[in-house]
C-alpha positions as CSV (number, residue, x, y, z in Angstrom):
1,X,84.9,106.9,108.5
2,X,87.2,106.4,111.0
3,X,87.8,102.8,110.5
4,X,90.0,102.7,108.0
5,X,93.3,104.8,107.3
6,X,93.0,104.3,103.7
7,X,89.9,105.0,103.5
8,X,89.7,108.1,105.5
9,X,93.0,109.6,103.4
10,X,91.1,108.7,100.2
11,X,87.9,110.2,101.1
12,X,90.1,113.5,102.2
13,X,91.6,113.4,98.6
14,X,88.1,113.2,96.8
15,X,86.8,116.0,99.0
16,X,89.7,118.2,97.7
17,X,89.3,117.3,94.2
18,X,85.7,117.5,94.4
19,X,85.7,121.0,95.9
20,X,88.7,122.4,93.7
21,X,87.2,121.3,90.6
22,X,84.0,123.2,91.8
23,X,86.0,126.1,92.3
24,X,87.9,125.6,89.0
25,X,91.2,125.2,90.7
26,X,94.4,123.3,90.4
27,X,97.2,122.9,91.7
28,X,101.1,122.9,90.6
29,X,101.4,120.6,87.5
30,X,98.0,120.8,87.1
31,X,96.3,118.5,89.3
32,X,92.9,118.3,90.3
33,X,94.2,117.0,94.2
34,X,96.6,118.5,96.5
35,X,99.3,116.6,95.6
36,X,100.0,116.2,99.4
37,X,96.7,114.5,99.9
38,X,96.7,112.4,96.9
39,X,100.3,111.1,98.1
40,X,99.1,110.4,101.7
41,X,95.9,108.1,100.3
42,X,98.5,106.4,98.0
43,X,100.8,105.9,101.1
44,X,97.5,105.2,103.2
45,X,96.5,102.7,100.0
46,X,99.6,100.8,99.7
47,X,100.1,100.0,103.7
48,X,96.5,98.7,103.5
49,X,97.6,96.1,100.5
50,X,100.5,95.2,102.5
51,X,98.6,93.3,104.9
52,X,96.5,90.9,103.8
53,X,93.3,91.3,106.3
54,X,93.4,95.0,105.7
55,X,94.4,94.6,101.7
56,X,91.3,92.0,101.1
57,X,88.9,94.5,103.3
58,X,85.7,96.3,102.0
59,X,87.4,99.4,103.0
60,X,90.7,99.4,100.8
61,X,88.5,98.3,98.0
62,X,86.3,101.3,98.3
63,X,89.4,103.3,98.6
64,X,91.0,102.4,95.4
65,X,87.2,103.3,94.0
66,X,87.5,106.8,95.3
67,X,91.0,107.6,94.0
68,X,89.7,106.3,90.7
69,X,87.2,109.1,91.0
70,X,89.6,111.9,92.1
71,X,91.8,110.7,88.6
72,X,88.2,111.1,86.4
73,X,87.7,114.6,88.0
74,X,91.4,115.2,86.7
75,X,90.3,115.0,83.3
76,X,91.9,112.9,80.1
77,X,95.3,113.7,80.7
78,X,98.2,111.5,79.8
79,X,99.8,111.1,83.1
80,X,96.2,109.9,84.7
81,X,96.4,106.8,86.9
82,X,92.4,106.1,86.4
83,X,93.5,102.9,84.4
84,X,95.9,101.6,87.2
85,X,93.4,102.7,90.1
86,X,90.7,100.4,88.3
87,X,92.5,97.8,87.1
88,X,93.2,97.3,90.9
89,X,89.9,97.6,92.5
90,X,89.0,95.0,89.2
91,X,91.4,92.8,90.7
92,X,91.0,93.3,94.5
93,X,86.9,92.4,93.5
94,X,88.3,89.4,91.9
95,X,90.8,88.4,95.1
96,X,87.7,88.9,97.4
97,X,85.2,86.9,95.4
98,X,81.8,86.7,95.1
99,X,80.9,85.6,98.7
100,X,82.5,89.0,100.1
101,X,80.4,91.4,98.1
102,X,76.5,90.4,100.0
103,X,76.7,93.7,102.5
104,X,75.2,96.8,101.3
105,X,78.5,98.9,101.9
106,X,80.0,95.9,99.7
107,X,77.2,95.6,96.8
108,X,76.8,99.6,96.1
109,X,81.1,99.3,96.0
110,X,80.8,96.7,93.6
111,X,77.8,98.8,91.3
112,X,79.8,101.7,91.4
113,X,82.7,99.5,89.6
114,X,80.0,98.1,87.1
115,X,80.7,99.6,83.8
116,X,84.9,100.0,84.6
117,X,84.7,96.1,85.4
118,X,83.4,95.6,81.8
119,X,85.2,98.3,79.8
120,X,88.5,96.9,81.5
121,X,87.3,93.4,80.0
122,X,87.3,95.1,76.4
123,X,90.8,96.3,76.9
């Protein structure tokens, strides 16, 4: 932590989702996140893309894997951005290629995407 903005705002995000949906909480319009904090890791998210080095880094890929995450704690709903989110670390995987993914931060990133990589191939 620390390294990355994106990152860091994304990890913030899951950590409120995580904890509200332990406590069985939501916020307004029925959102597993603050709204507030899921705004600032998309804000974080899209600065990060806008620059190449950062938007092809380890970091911004594992960001757009955590947001994924804080949409599946959401539950189905219809306005859920799960698809979006992983459709976009699919294709940020793809961008970086196969010689990127050989650190361990980088391979447990890429297992964690496993089965959306392949359901997203089904679609």
């Amino acid at each position: 932590m620390g390294e990355s903005p994106a990152l860091d705002a994304a990890a913030a995000c899951l950590a409120n989702a995580h904890s509200n949906t332990l406590r069985n909480q939501r916020s307004s319009g029925n959102q597993v996140a603050d709204p507030v904090l899921y705004l600032e890791a998309l804000q974080r998210l899209q600065e990060a893309l806008a620059e190449p080095k950062t938007g092809m880094s380890i970091h911004t890929l594992a960001a757009t894997t955590l947001l994924g995450i804080v949409e599946t704690l959401g539950g189905l709903r219809e306005d859920s951005k799960y698809l979006s989110h992983a459709g976009g670390t699919t294709k940020l995987i793809e961008m970086r290629g196969p010689s990127n993914h050989f650190d361990e931060f980088a391979l447990d990133v890429l297992r964690s995407q496993r089965d959306h990589l392949i359901a997203l191939e089904w679609k």
